[in-house]
C-alpha positions, 0 to 999 in steps of 0.5 A: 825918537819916532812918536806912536802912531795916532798921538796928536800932542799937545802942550804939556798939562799933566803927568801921570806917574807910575810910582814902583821903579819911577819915584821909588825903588820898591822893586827890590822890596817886592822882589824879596817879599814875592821871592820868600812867599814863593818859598812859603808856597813851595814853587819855583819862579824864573827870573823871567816868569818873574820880571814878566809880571812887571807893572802888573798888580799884585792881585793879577800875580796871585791870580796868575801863579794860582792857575799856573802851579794849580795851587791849593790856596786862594789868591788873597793867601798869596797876596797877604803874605806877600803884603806882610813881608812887603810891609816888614821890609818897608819899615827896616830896609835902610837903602828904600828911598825916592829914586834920584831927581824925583823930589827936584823932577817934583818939584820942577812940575809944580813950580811949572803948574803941571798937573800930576797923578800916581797911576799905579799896579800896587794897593792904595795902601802902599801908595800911601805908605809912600806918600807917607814916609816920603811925604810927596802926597801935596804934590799929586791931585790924586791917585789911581790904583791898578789893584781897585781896576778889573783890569791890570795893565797892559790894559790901557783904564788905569793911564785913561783914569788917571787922566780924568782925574786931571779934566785934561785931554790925552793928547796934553798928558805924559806917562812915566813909565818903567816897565814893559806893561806900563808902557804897552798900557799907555800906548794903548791910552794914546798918551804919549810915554816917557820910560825911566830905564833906571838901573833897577829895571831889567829885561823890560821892552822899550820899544813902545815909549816915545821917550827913553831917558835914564836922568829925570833932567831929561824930563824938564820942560824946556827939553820936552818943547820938541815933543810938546807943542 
């Protein structure tokens, strides 16, 4: 695939991890929590109002639905109720797990002394929930979260963050990406953009990536050396 305009690579030095939908799948969780608050707020989401909110942060959502439905609640309402149902189904959903090949993917990069950080929509509450309950925090240098930005993606601050949490240029940085404005946001960055198209992510536009694969294999180094110098 055709690299975006204005991306100069370099060799690989950092990768920046989307964390919903890219090293686990929460979005079946986030889908049940936003779906039974909608019920509790009494309105009615499309599927495709729904997955339009892909990668954003819970706090642009509840932003978004409060402007949209004229709600009488504040955002913090929503986004509390959506948390609490999220944090229950954390715990007790028994098929919530690290998406296949992440731990190996993982493990693969630090063996190779890449640098990695989570750049994520969700709280640093949940990103820590993850890292606690599937014990992956050793390998991560750090952790930005969309929902301490001003700006949610597409906009482009969480990936420029995330890659000076690194000290690396842009230009020997990748993201990993699922979701339509995670990728928008990376291109926007100018770092160069791997989408996992997994069989959890639907109605997202791919368009943008560098890379699509559906196999984290696909992301080894040796097969990266066409991409990265």
């Amino acid at each position: 695939m055709e690299l975006c305009a204005n991306i100069e690579i370099m060799a690989l030095e950092a990768v920046l991890f989307d964390m919903d939908g890219v090293l686990v799948n929460s979005e079946p969780l986030h889908r049940k929590a936003f779906f039974q608050t909608f019920v509790d707020l009494g309105i009615e989401v499309t599927e495709e109002q729904y997955y339009s909110f892909s990668g954003a942060s819970t706090q642009h959502i509840a932003d978004a639905l409060v402007n949209h439905f004229e709600l009488q609640v504040s955002p913090q309402y929503i986004i509390d109720k959506k948390r609490a149902y999220f944090k229950e189904l954390f715990f007790n959903d028994q098929e919530f797990d690290l998406l296949p090949g992440v731990r190996d993917l993982l493990n693969h990069y630090k063996d190779n002394g890449i640098k990695m950080v989570v750049a994520s929509s969700a709280s640093r509450v949940t990103i820590q929930m993850v890292f606690d309950r599937f014990g992956i925090e050793s390998y991560f240098l750090g952790r930005v979260s969309g929902a301490d930005l001003e700006a949610s993606k597409p906009h482009p601050e969480i990936f420029l963050k995330a890659a000076g949490l690194t000290q690396t240029p842009v230009e020997a940085c990748m993201v990993i990406e699922d979701a339509t404005n995670g990728i928008l946001a990376a291109h926007r960055a100018g770092i160069f953009c791997a989408a996992f198209k997994s069989p959890h992510t639907h109605l997202q536009d791919y368009s943008l990536a560098n890379l699509v694969v559906e196999d984290y294999r696909e992301l080894y180094l040796p097969l990266l050396q066409t991409y990265f110098s």
